[in-house]
TIMARGU-292477 format. One record per residue (C-alpha): residue number from 0; x, y, z. Coordinates in Angstrom, 3 decimals, m for minus. Layout:
BEGIN
<gumi nr="NUM" xx="X" yy="Y" zz="Z"/>
...
% end
This chain:
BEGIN
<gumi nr="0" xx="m16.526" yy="m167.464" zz="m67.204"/>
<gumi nr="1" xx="m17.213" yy="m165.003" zz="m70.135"/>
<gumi nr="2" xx="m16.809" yy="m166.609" zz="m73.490"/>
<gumi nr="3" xx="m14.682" yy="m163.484" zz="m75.056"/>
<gumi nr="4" xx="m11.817" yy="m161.561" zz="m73.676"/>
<gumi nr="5" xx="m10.728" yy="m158.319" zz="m75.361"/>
<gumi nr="6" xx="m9.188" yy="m154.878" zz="m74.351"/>
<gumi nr="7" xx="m11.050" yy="m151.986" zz="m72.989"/>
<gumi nr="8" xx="m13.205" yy="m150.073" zz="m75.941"/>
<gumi nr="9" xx="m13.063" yy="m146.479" zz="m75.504"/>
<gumi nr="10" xx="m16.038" yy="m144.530" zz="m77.056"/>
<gumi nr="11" xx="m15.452" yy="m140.859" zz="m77.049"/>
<gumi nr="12" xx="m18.058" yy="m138.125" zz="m76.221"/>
<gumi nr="13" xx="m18.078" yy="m134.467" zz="m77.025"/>
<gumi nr="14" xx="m19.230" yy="m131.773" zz="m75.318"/>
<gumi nr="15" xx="m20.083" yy="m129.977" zz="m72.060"/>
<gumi nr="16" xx="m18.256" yy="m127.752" zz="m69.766"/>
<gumi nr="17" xx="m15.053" yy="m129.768" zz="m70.311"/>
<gumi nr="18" xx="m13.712" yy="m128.845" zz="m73.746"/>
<gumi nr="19" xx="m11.749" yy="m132.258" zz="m73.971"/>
<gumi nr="20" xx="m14.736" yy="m134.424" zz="m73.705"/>
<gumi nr="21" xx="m14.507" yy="m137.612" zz="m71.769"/>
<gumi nr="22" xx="m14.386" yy="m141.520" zz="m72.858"/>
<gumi nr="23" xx="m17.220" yy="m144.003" zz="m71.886"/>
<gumi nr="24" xx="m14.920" yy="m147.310" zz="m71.158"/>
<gumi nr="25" xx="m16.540" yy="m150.313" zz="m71.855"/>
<gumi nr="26" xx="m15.421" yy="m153.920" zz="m71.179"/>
<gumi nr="27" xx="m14.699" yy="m156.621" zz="m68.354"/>
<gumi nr="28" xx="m12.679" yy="m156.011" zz="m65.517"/>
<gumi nr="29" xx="m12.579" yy="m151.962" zz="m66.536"/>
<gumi nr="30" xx="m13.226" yy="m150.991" zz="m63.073"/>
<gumi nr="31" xx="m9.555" yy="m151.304" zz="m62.243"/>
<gumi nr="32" xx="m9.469" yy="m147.986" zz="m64.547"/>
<gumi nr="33" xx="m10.935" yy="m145.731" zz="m61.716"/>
<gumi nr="34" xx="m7.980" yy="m144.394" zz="m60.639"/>
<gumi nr="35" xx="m6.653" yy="m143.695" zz="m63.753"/>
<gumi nr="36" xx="m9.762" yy="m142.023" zz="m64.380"/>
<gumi nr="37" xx="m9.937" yy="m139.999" zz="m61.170"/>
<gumi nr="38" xx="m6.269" yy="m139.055" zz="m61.875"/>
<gumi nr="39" xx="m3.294" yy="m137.881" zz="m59.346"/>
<gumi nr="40" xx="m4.463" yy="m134.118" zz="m58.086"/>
<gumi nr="41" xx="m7.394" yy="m135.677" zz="m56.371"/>
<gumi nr="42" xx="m7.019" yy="m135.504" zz="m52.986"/>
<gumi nr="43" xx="m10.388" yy="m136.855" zz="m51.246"/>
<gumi nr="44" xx="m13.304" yy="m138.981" zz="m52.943"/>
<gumi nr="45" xx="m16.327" yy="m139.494" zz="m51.799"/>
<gumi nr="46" xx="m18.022" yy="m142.777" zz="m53.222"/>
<gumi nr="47" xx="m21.959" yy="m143.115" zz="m53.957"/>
<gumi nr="48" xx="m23.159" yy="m146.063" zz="m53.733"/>
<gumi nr="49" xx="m26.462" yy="m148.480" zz="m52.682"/>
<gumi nr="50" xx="m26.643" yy="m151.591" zz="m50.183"/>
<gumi nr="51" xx="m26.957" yy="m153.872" zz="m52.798"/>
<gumi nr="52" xx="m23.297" yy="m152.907" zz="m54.800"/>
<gumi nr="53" xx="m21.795" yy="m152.514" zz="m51.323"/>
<gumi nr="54" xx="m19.299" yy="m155.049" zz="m51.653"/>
<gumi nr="55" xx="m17.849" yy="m153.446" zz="m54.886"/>
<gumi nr="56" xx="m18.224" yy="m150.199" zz="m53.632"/>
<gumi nr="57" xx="m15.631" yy="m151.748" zz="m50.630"/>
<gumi nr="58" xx="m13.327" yy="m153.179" zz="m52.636"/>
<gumi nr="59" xx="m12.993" yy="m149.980" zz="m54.579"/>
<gumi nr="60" xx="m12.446" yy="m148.050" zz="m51.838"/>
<gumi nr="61" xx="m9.555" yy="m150.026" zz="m50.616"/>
<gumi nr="62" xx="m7.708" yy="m149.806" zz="m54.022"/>
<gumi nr="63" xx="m8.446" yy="m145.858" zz="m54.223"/>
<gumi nr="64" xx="m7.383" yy="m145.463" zz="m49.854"/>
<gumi nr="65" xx="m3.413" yy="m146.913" zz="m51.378"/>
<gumi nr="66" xx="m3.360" yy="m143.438" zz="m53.677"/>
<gumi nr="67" xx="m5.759" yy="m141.018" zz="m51.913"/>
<gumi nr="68" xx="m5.161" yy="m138.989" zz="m48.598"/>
<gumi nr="69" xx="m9.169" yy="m139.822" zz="m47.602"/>
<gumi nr="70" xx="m12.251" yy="m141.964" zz="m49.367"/>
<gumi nr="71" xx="m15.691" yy="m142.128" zz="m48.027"/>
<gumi nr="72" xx="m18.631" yy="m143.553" zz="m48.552"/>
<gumi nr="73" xx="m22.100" yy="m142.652" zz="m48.591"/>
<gumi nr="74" xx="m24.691" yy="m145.372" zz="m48.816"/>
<gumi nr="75" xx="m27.882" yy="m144.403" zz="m50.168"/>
<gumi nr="76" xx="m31.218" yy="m146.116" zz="m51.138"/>
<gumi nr="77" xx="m31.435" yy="m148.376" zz="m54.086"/>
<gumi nr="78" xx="m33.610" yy="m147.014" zz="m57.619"/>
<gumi nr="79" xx="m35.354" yy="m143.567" zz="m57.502"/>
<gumi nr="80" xx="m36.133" yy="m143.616" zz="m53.760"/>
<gumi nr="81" xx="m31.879" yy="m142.258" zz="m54.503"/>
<gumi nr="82" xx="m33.255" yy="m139.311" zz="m56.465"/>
<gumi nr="83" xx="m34.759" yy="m136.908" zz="m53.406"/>
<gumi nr="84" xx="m33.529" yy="m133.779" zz="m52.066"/>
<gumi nr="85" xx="m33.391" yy="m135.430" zz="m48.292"/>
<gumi nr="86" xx="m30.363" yy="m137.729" zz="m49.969"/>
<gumi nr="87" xx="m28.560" yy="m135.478" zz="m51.944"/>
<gumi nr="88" xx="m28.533" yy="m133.311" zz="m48.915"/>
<gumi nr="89" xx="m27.200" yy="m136.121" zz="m47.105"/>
<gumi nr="90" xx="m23.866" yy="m136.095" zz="m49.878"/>
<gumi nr="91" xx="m23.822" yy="m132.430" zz="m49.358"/>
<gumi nr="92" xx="m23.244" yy="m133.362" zz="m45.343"/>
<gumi nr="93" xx="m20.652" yy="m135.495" zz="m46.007"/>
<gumi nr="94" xx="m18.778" yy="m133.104" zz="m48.138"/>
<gumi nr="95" xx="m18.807" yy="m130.133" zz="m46.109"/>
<gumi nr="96" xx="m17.836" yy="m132.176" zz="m43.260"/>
<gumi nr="97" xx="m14.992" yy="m133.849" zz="m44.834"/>
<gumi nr="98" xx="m13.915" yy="m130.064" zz="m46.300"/>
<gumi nr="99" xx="m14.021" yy="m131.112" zz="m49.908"/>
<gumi nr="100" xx="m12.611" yy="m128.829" zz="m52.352"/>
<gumi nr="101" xx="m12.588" yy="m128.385" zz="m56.128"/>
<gumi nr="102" xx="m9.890" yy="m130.994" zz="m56.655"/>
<gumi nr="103" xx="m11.755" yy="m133.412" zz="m55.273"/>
<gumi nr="104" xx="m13.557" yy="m135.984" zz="m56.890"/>
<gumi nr="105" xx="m17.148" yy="m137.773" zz="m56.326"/>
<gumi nr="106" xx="m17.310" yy="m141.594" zz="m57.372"/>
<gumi nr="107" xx="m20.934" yy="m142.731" zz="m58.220"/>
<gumi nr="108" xx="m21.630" yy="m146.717" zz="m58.384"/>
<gumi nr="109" xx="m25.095" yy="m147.818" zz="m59.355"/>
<gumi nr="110" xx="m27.901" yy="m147.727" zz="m61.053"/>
<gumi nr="111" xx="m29.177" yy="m145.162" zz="m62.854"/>
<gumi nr="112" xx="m30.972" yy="m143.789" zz="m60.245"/>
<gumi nr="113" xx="m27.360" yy="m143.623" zz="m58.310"/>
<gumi nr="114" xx="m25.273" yy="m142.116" zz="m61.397"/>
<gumi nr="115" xx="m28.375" yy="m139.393" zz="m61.547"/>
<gumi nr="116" xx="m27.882" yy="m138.595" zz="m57.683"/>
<gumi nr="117" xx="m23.997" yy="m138.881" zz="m57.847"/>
<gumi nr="118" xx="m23.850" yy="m136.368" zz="m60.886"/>
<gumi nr="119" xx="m26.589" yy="m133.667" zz="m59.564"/>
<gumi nr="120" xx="m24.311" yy="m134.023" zz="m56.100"/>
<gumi nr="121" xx="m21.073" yy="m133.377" zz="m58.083"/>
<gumi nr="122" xx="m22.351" yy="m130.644" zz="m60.216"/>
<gumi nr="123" xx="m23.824" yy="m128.182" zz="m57.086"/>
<gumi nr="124" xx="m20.892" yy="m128.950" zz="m54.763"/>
<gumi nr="125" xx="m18.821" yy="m125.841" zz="m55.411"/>
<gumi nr="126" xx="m20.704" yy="m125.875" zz="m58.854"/>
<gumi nr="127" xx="m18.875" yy="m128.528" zz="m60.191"/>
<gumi nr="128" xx="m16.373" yy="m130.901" zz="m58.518"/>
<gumi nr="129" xx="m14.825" yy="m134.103" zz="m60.804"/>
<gumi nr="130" xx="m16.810" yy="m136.766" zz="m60.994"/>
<gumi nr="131" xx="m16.868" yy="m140.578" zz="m62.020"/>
<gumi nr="132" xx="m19.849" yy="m142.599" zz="m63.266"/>
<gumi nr="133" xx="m19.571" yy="m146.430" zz="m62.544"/>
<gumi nr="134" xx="m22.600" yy="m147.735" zz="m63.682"/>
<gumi nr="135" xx="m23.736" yy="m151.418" zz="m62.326"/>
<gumi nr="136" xx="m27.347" yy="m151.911" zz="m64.283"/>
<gumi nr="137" xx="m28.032" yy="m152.239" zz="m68.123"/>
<gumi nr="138" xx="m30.333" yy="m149.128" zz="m67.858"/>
<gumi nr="139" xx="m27.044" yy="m147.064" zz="m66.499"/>
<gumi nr="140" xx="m24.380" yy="m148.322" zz="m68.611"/>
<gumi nr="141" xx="m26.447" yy="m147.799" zz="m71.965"/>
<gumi nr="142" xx="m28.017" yy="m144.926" zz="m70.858"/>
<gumi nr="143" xx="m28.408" yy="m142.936" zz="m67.470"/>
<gumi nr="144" xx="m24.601" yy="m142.452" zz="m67.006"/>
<gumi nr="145" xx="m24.139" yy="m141.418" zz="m70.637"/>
<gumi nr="146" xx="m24.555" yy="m137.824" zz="m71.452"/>
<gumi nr="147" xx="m24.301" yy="m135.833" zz="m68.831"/>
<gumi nr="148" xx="m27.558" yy="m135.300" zz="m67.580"/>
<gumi nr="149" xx="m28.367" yy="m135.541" zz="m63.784"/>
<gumi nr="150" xx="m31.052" yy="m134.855" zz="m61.951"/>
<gumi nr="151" xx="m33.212" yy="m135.390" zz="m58.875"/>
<gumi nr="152" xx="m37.122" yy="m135.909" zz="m58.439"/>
<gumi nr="153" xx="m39.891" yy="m133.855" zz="m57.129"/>
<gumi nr="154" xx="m43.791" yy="m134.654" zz="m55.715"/>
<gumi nr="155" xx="m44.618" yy="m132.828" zz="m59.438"/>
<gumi nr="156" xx="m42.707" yy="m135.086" zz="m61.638"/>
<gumi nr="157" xx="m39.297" yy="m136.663" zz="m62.697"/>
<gumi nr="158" xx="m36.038" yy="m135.519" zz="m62.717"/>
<gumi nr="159" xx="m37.554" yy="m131.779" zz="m62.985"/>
<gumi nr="160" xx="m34.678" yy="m130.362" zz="m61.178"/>
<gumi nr="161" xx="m31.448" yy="m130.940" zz="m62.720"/>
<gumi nr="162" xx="m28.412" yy="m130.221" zz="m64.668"/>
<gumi nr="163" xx="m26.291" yy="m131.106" zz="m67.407"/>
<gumi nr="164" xx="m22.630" yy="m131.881" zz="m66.418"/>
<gumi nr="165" xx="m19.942" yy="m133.744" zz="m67.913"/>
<gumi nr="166" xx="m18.045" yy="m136.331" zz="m65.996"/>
<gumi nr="167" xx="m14.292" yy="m136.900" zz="m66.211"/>
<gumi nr="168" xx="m15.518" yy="m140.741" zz="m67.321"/>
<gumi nr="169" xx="m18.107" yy="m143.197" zz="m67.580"/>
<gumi nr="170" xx="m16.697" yy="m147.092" zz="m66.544"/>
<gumi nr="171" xx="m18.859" yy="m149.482" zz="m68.193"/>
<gumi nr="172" xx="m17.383" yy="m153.058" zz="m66.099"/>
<gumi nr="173" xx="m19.735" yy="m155.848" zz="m68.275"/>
<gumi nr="174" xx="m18.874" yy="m158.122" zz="m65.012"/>
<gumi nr="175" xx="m20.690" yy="m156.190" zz="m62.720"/>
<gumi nr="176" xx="m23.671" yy="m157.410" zz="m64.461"/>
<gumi nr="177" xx="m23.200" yy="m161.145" zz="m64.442"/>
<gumi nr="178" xx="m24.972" yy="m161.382" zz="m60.895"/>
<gumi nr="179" xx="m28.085" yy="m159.151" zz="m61.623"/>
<gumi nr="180" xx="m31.086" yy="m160.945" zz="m61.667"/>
<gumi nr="181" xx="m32.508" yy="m161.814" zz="m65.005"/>
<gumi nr="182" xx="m35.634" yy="m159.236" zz="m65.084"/>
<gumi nr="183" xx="m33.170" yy="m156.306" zz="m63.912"/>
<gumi nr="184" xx="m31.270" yy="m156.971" zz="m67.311"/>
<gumi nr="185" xx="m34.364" yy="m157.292" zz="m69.753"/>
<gumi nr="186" xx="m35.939" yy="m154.066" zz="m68.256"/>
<gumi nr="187" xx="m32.431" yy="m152.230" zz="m68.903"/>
<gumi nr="188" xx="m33.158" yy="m153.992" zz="m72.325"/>
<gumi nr="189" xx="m35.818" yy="m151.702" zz="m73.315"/>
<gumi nr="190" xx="m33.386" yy="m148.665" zz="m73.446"/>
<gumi nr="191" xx="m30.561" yy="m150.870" zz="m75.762"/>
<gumi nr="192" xx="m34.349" yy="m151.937" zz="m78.382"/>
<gumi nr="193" xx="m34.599" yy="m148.095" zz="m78.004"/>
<gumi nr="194" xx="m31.461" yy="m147.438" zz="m80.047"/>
<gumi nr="195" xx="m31.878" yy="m149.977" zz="m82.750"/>
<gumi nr="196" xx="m35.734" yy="m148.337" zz="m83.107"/>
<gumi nr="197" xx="m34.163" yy="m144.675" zz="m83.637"/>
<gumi nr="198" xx="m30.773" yy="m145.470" zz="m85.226"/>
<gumi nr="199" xx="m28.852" yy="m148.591" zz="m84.814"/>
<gumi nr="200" xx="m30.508" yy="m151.705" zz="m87.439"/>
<gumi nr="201" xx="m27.834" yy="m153.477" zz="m86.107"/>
<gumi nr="202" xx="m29.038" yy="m154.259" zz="m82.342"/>
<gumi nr="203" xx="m31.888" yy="m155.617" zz="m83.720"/>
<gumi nr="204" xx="m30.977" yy="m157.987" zz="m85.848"/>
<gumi nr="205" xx="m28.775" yy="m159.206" zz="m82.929"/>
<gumi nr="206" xx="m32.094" yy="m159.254" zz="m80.797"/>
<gumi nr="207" xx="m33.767" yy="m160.975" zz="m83.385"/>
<gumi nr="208" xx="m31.216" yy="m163.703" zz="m84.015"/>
<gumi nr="209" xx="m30.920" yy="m165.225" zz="m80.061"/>
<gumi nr="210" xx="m32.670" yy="m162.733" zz="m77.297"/>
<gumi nr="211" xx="m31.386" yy="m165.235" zz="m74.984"/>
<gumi nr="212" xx="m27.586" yy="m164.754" zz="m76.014"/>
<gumi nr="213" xx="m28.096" yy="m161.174" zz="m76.658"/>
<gumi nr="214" xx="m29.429" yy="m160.906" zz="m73.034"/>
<gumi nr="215" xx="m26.705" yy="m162.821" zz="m71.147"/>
<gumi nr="216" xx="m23.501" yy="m160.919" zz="m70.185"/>
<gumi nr="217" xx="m21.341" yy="m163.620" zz="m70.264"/>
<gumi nr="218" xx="m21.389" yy="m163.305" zz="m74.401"/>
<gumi nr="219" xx="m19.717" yy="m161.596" zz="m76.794"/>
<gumi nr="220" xx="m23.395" yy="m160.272" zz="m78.522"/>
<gumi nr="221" xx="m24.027" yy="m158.624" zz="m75.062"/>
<gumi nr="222" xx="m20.872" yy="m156.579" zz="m75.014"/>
<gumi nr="223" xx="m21.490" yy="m155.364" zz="m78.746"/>
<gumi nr="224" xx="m24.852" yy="m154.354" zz="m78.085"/>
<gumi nr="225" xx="m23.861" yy="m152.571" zz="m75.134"/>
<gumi nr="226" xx="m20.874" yy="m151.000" zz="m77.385"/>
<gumi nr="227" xx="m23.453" yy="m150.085" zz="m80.509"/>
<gumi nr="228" xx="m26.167" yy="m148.618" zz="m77.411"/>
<gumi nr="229" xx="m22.870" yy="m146.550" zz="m76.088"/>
<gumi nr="230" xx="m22.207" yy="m145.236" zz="m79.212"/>
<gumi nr="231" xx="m25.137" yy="m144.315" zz="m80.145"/>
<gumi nr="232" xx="m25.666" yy="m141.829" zz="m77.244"/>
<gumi nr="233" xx="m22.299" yy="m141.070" zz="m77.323"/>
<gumi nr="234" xx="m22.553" yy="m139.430" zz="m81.138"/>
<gumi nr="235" xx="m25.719" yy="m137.964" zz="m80.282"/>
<gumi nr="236" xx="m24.600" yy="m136.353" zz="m77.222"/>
<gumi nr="237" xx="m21.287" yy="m135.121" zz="m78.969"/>
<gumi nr="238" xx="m23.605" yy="m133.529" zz="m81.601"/>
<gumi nr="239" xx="m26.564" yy="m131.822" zz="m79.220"/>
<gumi nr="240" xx="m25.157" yy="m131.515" zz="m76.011"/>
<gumi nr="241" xx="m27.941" yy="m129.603" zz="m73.792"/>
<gumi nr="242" xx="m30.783" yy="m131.232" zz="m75.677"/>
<gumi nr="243" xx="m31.191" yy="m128.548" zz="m78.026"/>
<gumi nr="244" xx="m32.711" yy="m130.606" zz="m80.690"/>
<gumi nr="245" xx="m31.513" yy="m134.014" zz="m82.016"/>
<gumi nr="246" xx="m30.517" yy="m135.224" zz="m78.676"/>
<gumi nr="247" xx="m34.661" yy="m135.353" zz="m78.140"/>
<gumi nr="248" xx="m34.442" yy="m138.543" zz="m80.109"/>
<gumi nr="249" xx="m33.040" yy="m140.412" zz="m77.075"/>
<gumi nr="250" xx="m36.648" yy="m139.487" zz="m75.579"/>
<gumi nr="251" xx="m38.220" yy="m141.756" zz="m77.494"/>
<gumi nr="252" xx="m41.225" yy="m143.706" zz="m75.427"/>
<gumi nr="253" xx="m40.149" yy="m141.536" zz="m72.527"/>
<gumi nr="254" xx="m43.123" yy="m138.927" zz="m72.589"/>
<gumi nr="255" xx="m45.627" yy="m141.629" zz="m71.332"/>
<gumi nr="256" xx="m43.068" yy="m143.822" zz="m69.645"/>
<gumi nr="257" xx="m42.351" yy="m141.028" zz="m67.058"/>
<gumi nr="258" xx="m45.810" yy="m140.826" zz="m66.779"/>
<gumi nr="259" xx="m46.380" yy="m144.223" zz="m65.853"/>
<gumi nr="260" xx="m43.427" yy="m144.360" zz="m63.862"/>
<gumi nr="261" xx="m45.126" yy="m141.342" zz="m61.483"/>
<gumi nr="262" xx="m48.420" yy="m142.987" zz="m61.419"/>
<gumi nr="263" xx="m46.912" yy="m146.155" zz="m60.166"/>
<gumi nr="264" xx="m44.996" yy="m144.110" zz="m57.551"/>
<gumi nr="265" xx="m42.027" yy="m144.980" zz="m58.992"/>
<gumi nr="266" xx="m42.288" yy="m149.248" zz="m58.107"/>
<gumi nr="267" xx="m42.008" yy="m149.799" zz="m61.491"/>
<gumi nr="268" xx="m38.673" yy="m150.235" zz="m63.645"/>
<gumi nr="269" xx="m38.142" yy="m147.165" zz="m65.676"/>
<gumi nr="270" xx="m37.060" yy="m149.572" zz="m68.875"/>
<gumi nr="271" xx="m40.634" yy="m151.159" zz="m68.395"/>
<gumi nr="272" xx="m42.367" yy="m147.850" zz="m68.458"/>
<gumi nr="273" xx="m40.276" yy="m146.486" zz="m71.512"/>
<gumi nr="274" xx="m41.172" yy="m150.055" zz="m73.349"/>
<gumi nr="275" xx="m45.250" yy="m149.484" zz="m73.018"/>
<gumi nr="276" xx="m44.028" yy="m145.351" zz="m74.085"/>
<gumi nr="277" xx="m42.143" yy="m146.858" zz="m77.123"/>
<gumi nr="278" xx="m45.132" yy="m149.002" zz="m78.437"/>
<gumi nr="279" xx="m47.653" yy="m145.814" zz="m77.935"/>
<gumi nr="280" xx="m45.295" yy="m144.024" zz="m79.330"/>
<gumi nr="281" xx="m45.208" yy="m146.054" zz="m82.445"/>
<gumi nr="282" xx="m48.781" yy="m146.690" zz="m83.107"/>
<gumi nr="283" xx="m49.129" yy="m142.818" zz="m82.806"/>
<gumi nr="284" xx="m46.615" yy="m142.851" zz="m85.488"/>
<gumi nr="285" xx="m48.475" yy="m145.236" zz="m87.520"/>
<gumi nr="286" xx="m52.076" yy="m142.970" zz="m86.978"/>
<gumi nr="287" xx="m49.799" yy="m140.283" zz="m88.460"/>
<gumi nr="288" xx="m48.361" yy="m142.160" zz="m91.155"/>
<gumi nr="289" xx="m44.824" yy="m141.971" zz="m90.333"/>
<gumi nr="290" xx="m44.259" yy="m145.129" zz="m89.402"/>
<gumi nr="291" xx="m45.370" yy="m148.538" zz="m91.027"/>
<gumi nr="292" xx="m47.180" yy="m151.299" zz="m90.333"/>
<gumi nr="293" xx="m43.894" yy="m153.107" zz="m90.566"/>
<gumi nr="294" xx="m42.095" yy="m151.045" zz="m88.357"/>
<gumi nr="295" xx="m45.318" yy="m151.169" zz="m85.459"/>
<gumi nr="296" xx="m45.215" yy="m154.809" zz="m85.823"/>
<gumi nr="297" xx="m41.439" yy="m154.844" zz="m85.054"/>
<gumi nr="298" xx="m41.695" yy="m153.218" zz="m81.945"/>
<gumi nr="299" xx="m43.808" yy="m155.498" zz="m81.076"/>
<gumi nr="300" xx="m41.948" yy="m158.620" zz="m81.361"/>
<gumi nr="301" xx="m38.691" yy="m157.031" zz="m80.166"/>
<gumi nr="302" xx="m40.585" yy="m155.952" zz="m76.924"/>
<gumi nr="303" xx="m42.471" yy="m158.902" zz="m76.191"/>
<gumi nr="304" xx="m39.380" yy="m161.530" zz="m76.640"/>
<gumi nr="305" xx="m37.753" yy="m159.097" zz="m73.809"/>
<gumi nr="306" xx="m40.849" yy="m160.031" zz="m71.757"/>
<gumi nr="307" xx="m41.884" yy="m156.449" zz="m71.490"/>
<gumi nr="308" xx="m45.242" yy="m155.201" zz="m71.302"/>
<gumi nr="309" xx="m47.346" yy="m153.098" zz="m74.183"/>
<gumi nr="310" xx="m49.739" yy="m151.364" zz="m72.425"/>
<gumi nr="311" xx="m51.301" yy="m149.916" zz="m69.742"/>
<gumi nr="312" xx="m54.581" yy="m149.624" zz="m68.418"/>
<gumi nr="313" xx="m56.879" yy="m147.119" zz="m69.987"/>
<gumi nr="314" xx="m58.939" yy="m146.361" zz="m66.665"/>
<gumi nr="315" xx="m55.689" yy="m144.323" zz="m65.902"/>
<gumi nr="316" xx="m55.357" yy="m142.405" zz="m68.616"/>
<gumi nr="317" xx="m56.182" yy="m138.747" zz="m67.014"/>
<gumi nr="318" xx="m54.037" yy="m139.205" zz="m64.385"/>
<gumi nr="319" xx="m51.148" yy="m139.794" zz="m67.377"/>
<gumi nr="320" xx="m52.477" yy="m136.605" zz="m69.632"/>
<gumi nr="321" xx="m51.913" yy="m133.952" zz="m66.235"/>
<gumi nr="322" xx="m48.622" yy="m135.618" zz="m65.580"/>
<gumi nr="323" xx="m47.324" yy="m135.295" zz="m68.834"/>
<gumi nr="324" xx="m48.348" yy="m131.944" zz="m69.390"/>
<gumi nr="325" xx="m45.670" yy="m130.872" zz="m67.024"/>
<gumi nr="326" xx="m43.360" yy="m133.068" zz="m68.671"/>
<gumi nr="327" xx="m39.742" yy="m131.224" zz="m69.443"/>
<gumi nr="328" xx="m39.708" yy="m132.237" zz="m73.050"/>
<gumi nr="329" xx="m43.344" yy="m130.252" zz="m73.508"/>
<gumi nr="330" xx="m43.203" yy="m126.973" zz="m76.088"/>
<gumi nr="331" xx="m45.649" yy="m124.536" zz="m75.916"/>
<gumi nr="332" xx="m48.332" yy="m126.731" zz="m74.217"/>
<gumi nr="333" xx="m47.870" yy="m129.471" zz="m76.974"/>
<gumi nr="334" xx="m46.904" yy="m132.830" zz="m75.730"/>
<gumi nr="335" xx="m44.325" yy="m134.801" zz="m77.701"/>
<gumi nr="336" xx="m43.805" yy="m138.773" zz="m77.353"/>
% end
């Protein structure tokens, strides 16, 4: 039993192919929004989803089946073993088999692996079908299903083939989180610590006051920080939407962290990755004196009480350096972190 009940919050986003923008919805029980979301010309959906959301993904099918002529499903693997051509090939099957046309609509439930696959799979079917992002992790809700990006990985590197595309909406259901195990939720973690680094004072001092409240997603702290994370994309997004410039910020720690991420062959949690990227990141910041000792120190502490780690051993180092040179966010040979 949650502690705090309130109506859905509706943060708006600007930008992308649809001139109207979209509205990340974020609350408890929100999923029951999907339809409204989807809206009444859709004629088929086709529902991504992994093993371990299965259940939800079921019940949601039976409430879309009472307004839809046909709704399938496509189960695919859990985290970025999601994120390979072989699998969104597999979505492409399903689709042509199942004659899906422009006004139909693609239903992702996930991670953030699964609202990356879902997206790229929605944005190449008939180059661009509608689509809706249900996330069901921290690190989707606050981030991956935010903003339009999708993408898919390669042997080379992450999410080097991609898009940006806009979905119709982005359901943020705080319930689906309650049964995730604790470490899922503190990894996702290190993307919310992200925002309150770069723009948001205000998620840290909620971090700071009780991680353990802030963490739990039966309180009313966890909502707001997932609200102020939201947001924070949301306005940076509406601003830059193709990454043209600000929206870089949100890359913060994610130079080394998708290095890390390749050189573990993807077995590590991409919020754990981005936390050791965010504390490099800093200390670089500190050896170029734009950031203080202060500042260093407080990603430090914010970090560790989320139990993630700072570092990384140095042995691997040049494996990191050739992976990140081919990292999409490098200019002209330069590597930025």
């Amino acid at each position: 039993m949650n502690e705090h009940a309130q109506g859905p919050i509706r943060i708006p986003v600007n930008g992308g192919e649809r001139a109207g923008g979209y509205d990340v919805v974020v609350g408890r029980g929100v999923i029951d929004l999907t339809r409204e979301a989807l809206g009444e010309r859709v004629n088929k959906v086709l529902i991504v989803h992994t093993p371990t959301v299965g259940r939800v993904a079921d019940d949601l099918r039976a409430t879309l089946q009472e307004r839809y002529e046909q709704v399938l499903m496509a189960e695919v693997p859990d985290a970025e073993a999601a994120k390979r051509v072989e699998v969104a090939a597999f979505c492409w099957q399903i689709l042509g088999q199942a004659d899906f046309t422009r006004t139909d609509a693609i239903v992702g439930i996930g991670g953030g692996a699964v609202t990356d696959l879902a997206g790229f799979v929605a944005a190449t079917w008939l180059r661009g079908v509608r689509l809706v992002q249900i996330p069901t992790t921290v690190l989707g809700m606050v981030d991956a299903a935010v903003g339009g990006k999708t993408g898919i990985n390669t042997s080379e590197g992450k999410n080097l083939v991609g898009s940006f595309y806009a979905p119709q909406a982005v359901i943020c259901d705080i319930d689906l989180l309650e049964t995730l195990p604790k470490n899922e939720i503190l990894a996702g973690f290190a993307e919310v610590a992200k925002y309150g680094f770069i723009a948001e004072p205000e998620i840290l001092e909620i971090l700071e006051r009780d991680v353990d409240r802030a963490t739990d997603p039966t309180t009313p702290e966890f909502l707001r920080l997932v609200e102020l994370s939201v947001g924070v994309k949301a306005r940076v997004v509406s601003e830059d939407f193709r990454e043209d410039g600000l929206r870089e910020i949100l890359n913060y720690g994610h130079t080394l962290g998708h290095a890390i991420e390749h050189a573990e062959r993807y077995q590590w949690r991409h919020g754990v990755a981005v936390a050791i990227g965010m504390m490099y990141a800093a200390e670089l910041g500190r050896m170029a004196g734009s950031l203080s000792d202060e500042a260093v120190e407080r990603h430090r502490r914010v970090l560790s009480s989320l139990g993630l780690p700072l570092t990384y051993p140095a042995g691997r180092w040049p494996s990191l350096i050739a992976t990140m040179q081919r990292d999409k966010k490098a200019r002209a040979g330069m590597l930025r972190f």
